[in-house]
C-alpha positions as CSV (number, residue, x, y, z in Angstrom):
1,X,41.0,-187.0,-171.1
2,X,37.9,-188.2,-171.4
3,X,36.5,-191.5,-173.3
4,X,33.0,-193.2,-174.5
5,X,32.3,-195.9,-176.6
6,X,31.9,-195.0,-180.3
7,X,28.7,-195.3,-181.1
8,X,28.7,-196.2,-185.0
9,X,31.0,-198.9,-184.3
10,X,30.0,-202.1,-186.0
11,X,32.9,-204.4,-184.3
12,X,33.5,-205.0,-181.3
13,X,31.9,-202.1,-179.2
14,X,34.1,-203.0,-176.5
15,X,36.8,-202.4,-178.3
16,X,36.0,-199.1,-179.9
17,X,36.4,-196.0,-178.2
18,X,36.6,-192.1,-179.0
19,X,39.0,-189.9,-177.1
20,X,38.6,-186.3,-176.0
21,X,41.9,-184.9,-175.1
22,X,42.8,-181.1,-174.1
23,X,46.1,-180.6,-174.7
24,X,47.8,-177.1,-172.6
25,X,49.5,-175.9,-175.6
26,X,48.7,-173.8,-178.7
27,X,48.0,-176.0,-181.5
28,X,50.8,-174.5,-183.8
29,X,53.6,-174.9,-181.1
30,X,56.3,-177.7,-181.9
31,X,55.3,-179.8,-178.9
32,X,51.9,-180.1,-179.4
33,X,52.6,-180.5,-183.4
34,X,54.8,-183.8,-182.4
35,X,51.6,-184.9,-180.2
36,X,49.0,-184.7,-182.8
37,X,51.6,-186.0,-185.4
38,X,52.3,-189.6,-183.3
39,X,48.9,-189.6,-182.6
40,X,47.9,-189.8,-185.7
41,X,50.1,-192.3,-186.4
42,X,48.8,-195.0,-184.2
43,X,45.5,-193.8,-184.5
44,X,42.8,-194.6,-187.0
45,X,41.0,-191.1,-187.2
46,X,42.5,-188.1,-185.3
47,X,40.5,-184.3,-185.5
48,X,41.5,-181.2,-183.5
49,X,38.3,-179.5,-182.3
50,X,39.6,-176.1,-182.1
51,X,42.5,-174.1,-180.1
52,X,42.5,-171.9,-177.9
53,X,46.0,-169.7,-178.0
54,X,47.1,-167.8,-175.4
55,X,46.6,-164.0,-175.2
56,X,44.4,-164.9,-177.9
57,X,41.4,-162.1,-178.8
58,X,37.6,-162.8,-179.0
59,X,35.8,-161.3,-181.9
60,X,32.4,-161.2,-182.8
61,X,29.2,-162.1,-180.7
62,X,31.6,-163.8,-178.2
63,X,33.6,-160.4,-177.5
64,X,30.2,-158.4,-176.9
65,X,29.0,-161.4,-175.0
66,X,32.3,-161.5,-172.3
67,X,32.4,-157.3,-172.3
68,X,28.6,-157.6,-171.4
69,X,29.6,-159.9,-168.4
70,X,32.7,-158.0,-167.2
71,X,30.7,-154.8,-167.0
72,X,27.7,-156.7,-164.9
73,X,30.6,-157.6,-162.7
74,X,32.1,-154.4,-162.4
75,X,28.6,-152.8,-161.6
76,X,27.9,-155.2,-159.4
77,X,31.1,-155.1,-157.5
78,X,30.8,-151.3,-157.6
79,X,27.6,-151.1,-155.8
80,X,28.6,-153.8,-153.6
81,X,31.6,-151.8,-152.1
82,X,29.1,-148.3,-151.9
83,X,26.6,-150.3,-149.7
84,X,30.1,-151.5,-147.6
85,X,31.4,-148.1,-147.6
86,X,27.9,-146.3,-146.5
87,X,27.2,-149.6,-143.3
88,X,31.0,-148.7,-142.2
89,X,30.9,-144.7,-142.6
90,X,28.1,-144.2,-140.4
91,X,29.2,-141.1,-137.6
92,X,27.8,-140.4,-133.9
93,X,26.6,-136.9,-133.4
């Protein structure tokens, strides 16, 4: 959780605070659907920022962004365990 005074806050600023909280649950699951609810209750202004569900799947910009990254890695790691492989294969004639 994380906290910082609000800034458009025209009472008492020590008194006024926003709260960032990251809940580990998918938004739509009953648990985290009672959280929000009671929070909203005693709060004066609740938003959810976004969710992020599990075995979710990335679409757009994002997904060519993350396969672009994976496949640097795998090249990477690939010519990583050649260099490995040619330092440890070396024979005495």
């Amino acid at each position: 959780m994380q906290t910082q005074p609000h800034k458009s806050s025209k009472a008492d600023p020590r008194f006024r605070y926003c709260f960032y909280l990251d809940i580990l649950s998918p938004e739509h699951s009953q648990q985290a659907k009672n959280a929000i609810k009671h929070l909203k209750e005693t709060a004066n202004y609740c938003r959810v920022l976004g969710s992020y569900p599990i075995g979710g799947v990335l679409v757009g910009e994002v997904k060519s962004v993350v396969e672009g990254l994976k496949k640097e890695e795998e090249e990477t790691r690939s010519l990583s365990e050649d260099e490995e492989g040619e330092q440890t294969s070396g024979h005495i004639e």
